[in-house]
C-alpha positions in Angstrom: 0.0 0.0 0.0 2.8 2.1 0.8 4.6 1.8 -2.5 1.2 2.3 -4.3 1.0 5.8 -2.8 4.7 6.7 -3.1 4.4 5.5 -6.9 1.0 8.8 -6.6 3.1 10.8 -5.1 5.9 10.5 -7.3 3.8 10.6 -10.4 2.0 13.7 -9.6 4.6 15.6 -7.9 3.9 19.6 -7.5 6.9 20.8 -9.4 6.8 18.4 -12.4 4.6 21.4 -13.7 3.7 24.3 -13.6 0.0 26.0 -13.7 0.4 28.6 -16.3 1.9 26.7 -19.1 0.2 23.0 -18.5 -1.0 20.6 -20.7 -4.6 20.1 -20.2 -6.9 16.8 -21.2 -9.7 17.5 -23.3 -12.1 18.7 -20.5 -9.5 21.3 -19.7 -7.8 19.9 -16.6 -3.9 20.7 -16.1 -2.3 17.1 -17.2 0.7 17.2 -13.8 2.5 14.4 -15.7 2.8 14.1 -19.8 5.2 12.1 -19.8 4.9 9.1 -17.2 1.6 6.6 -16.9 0.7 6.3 -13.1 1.3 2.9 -11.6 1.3 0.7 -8.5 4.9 0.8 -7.7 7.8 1.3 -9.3 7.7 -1.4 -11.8 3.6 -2.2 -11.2 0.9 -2.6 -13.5 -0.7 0.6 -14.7 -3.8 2.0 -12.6 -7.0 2.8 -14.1 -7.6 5.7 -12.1 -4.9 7.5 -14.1 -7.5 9.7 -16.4 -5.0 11.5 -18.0 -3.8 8.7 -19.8 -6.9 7.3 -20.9 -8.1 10.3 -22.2 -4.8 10.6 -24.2 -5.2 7.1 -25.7 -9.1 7.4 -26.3 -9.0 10.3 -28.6 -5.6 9.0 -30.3 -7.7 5.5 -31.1 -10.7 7.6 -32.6 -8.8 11.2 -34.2 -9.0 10.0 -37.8 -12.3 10.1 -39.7 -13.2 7.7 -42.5 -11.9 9.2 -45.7 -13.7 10.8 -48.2 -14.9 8.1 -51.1 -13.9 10.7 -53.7 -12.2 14.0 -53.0 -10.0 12.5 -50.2 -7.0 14.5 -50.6 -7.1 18.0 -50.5 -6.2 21.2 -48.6 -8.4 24.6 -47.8 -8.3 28.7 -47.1 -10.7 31.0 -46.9 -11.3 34.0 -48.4 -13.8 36.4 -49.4 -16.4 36.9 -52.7 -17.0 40.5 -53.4 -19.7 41.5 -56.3 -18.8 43.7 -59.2 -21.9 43.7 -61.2 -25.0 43.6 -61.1 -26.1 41.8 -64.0 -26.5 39.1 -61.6 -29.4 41.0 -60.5 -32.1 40.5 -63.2 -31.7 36.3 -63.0 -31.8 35.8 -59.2 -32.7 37.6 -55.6 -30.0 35.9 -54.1 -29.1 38.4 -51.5 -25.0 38.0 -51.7 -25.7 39.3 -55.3 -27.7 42.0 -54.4 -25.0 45.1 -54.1 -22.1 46.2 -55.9 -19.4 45.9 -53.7 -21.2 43.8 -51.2 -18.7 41.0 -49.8 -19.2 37.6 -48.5 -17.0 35.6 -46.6 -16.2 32.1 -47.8 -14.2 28.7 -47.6 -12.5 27.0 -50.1 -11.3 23.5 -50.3 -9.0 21.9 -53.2 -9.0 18.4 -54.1 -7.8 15.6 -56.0 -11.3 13.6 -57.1 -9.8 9.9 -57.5 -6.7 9.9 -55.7 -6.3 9.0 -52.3 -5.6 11.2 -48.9 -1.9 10.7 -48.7 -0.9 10.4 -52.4 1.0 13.0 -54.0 -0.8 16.1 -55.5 1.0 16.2 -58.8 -0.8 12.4 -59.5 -2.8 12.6 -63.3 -6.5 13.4 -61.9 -9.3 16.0 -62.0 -9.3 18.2 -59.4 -12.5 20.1 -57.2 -12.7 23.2 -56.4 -15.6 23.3 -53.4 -16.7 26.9 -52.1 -18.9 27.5 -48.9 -20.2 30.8 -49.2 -21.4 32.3 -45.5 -24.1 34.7 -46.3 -26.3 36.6 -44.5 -29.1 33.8 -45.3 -27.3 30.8 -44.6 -24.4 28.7 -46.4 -24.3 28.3 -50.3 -22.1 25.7 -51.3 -20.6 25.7 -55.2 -19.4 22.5 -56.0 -17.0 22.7 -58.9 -14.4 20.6 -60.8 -11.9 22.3 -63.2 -13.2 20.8 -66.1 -16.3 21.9 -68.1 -18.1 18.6 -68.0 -18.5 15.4 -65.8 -18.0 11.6 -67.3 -21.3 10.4 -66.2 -24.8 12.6 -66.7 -26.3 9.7 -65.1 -26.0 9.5 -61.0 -27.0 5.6 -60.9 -23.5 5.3 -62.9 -21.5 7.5 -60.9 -20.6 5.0 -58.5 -19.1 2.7 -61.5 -17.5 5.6 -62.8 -15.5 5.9 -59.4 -14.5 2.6 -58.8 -13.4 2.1 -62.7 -11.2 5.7 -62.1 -9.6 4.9 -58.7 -7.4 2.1 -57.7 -8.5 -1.2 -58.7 -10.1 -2.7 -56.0 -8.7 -6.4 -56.5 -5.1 -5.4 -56.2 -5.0 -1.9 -54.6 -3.1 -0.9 -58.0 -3.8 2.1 -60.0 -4.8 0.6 -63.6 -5.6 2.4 -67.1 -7.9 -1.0 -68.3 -10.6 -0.3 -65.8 -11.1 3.2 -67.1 -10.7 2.7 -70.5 -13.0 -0.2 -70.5 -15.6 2.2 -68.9 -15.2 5.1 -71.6 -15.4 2.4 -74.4 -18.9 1.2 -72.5 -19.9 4.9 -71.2 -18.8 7.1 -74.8 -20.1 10.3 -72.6 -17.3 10.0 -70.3 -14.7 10.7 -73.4 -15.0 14.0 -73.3 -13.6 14.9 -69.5 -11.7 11.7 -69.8 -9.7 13.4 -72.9 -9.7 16.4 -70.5 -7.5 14.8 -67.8 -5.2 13.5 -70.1 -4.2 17.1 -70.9 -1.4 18.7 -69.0 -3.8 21.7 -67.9 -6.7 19.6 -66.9 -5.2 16.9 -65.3 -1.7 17.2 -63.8 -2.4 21.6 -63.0 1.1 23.2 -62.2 -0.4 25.6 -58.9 -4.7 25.5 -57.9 -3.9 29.4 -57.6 -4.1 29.3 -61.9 -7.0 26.8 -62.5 -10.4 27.3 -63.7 -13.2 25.3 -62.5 -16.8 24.7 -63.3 -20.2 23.8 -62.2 -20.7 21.4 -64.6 -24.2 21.0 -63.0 -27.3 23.0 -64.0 -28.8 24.8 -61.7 -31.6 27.4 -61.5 -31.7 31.4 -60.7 -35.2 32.8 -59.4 -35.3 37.1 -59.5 -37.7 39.1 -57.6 -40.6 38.5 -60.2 -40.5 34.8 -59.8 -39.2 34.3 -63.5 -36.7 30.7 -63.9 -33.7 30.6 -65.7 -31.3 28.0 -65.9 -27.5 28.6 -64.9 -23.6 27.2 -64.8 -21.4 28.8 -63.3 -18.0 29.3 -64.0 -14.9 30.4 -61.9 -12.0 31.6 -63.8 -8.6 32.4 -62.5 -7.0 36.0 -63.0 -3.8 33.8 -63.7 -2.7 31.9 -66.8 -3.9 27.8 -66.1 -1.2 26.0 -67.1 -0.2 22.2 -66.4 3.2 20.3 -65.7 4.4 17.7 -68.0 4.5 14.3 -67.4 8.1 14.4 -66.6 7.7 17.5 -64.5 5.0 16.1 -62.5 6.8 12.7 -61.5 9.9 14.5 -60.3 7.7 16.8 -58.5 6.1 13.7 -56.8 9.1 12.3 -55.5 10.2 15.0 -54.1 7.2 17.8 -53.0 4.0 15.5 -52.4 2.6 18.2 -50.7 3.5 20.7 -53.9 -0.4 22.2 -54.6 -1.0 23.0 -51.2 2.5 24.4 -50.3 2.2 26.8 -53.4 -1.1 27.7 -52.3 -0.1 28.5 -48.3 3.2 30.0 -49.1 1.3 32.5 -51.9 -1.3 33.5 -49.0 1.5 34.0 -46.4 4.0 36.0 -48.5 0.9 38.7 -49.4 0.4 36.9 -52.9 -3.5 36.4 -52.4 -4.9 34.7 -55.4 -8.4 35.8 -57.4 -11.2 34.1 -59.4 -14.0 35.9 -61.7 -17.3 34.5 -61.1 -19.5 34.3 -63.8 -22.7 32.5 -64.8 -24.5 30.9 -68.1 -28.2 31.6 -68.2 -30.8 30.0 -69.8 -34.5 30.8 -70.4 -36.2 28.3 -68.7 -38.1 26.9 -71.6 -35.4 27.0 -73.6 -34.1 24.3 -71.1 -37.1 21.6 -71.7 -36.0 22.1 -75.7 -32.2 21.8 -75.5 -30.6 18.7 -75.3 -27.6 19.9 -73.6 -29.4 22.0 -70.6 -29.7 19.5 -68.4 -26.4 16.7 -69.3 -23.5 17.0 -67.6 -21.1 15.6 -69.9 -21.7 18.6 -72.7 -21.3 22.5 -72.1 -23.5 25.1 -73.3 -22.5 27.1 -76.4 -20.7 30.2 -74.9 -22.0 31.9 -78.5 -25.5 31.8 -77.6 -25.6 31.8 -74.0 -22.2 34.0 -73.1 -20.5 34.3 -69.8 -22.0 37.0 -67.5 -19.4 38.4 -64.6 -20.8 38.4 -61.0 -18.1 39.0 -58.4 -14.6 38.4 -57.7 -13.5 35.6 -55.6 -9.9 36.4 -53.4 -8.4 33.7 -51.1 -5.8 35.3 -48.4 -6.1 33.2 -45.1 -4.7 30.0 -44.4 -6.2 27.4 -41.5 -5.1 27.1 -38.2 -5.8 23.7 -37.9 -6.1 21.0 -40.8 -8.5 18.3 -39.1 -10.9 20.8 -37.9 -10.8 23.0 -40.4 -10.6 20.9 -43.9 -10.7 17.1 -42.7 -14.0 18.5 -40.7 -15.2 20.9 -43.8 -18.3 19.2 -45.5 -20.1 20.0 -49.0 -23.3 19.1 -50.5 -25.1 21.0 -53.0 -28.1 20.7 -51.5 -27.0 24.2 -49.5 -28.4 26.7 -51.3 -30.3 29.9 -50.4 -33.3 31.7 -51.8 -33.0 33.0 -55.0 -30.6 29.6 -56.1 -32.3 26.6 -57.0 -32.1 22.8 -58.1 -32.9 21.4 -62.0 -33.9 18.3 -63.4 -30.1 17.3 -63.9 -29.7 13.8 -63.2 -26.7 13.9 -61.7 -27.5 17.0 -59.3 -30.4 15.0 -58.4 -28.6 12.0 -57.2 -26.0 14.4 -55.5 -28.5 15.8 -53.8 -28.8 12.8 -51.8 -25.5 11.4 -51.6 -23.1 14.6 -50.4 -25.7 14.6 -47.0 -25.4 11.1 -46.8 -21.5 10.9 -46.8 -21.3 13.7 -44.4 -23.6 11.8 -42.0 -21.5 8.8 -42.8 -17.7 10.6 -41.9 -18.3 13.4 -39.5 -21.7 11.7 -37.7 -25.3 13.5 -37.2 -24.0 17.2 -35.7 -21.9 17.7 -38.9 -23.7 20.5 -40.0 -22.6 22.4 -35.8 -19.1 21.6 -36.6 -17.4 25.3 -36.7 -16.6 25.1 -40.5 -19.5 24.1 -41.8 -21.8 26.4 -39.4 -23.5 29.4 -40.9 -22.5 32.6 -39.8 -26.2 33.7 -39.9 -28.7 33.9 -37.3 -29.5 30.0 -37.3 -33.4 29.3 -36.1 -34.6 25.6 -36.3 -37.2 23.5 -35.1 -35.2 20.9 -34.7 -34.4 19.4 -30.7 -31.9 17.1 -29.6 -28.8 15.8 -31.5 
């Protein structure tokens, strides 16, 4: 008994810490030991009783969430969207459009689509370009890719379309049969597919000179309650160009991390980088008459239905924190505020239900409290519990 309670003593001595600068557990307790487990004796067994420890051990066992199906590797900044016309103004009431000048805060996160969490970023693949716009009436999210179109219009075969562009699943191994044998099967896909295989599209030198696209259609609304149909478009101030094959494999081997490292060290030195925002509109009966309104895998001719500027997108703050801020950060396209609205699009229709569903799945039934993904509006629900 003695030795049990010189082994206490000599665990959680006064002067092993001190008060001001402790580590705490989670619950915010001063951890007196960091370092050394408490036990019975000397050489004993370890002794429940020592918290500390078990909280330590509990939250190492459970600090990694399930990865992201597609999209798993990526990084995030935030930034701000600021209007410069007013165009905007006749298609939707959307109330970030409303003002010249008006500014909204947002986050960004960057992506590879089919490669995994820890691969590295110069890897052939498409890449997204996800913004969550905080406005004054909740959280639009803008869900965008860097190429024009999508490989399936068709959300019952997205899920084929992943597993046939990611690793195989039989040997772990990244092979070019399983996607070609889906383009041959799936001819829609050749468009995007052709995309990727392009230096620009798929192996981009920096995300601070990439476009990126909508691809989906979605709707405006304006005050007078008149539909049109809309893509939107994001297009970088800088020059998108791509690395070579060569330039990408030596980058690989020795930067992983190169994307996001050109990206954080732009933002730190001052060297904030800017988008142009602009949309595609569509008369909405137009849409039930055009073959092309509603697919995916085609663009609408910029001849007849030109580009329209909305606002300037600028990203100049990097996270504090990775996990909580873009591990944590969750999409869906199903946040949208008054004055945006949904289509018949088949493939916006099935995301509708699978973005919520994988967010449920990763980050659990609060994600939508979690600090990133909260709006910065007044938030007023009927919901209780959870």
């Amino acid at each position: 008994m003695d030795s049990v309670k010189q082994a206490i003593t000599d665990n959680y001595t006064k002067d092993l810490y001190d008060r001001r600068n402790a580590i705490t557990t989670s619950s915010g307790c001063p951890v007196i030991n960091p370092a050394i487990s408490m036990t019975a004796g000397l050489y004993g067994p370890l002794l429940t009783q020592d918290t500390d420890l078990y909280d330590k051990l509990q939250h190492f066992d459970r600090e990694q969430l399930p990865p992201r199906n597609v999209h798993a590797m990526g990084t995030g900044v935030y930034g701000s969207f600021t209007v410069t016309k007013s165009e905007i103004t006749k298609y939707s009431f959307a109330n970030l459009f409303a003002k010249v000048g008006d500014k909204t805060d947002l986050f960004v996160r960057f992506s590879g689509i089919f490669t995994g969490k820890n691969e590295a970023e110069t890897v052939r693949d498409p890449r997204g370009f996800a913004i969550k716009f905080y406005t004054k009436e909740g959280n639009w999210d803008l869900l965008a890719i860097n190429t024009p179109v999508f490989n399936v219009r068709d959300m019952k075969i997205g899920p084929d379309a992943v597993h046939a562009f990611k690793r195989d699943y039989r040997s772990g191994e990244w092979n070019s049969n399983t996607i070609w044998d889906f383009v041959v099967n799936h001819p829609e896909a050749l468009h995007q597919t052709l995309m990727i295989f392009t230096d620009r599209d798929g192996t981009p030198s920096s995300y601070r000179n990439m476009n990126a696209f909508g691809c989906n259609t979605f709707s405006l609304i304006n005050s007078k309650g008149v539909r049109h149909w809309v893509k939107f478009h994001i297009l970088s101030h800088l020059t998108p160009m791509g690395l070579d094959v060569n330039q990408a494999k030596i980058i690989a081997g020795e930067d992983p991390d190169f994307l996001s490292r050109d990206l954080r060290s732009a933002i730190q030195s001052g060297n904030f980088p800017k988008w142009t925002l602009s949309v595609q509109v569509m008369p909405e009966e137009e849409g039930y008459k055009d073959p092309c309104a509603f697919d995916c895998t085609k663009a609408w001719c910029h001849d007849k239905y030109p580009l329209i500027e909305v606002g300037t997108i600028q990203l100049d703050r990097v996270p504090d924190d990775y996990f909580a801020e873009v591990e944590q950060a969750a999409f869906s396209p199903t946040n949208v505020v008054p004055g945006i609205g949904f289509s018949p699009d088949r493939l916006l229709q099935g995301r509708l239900i699978v973005y919520p569903d994988t967010q449920y799945h990763r980050l659990g039934t609060n994600y939508r409290q979690i600090p990133i993904n909260a709006p910065h509006s007044k938030l007023v629900t009927q919901y209780t519990g959870g």
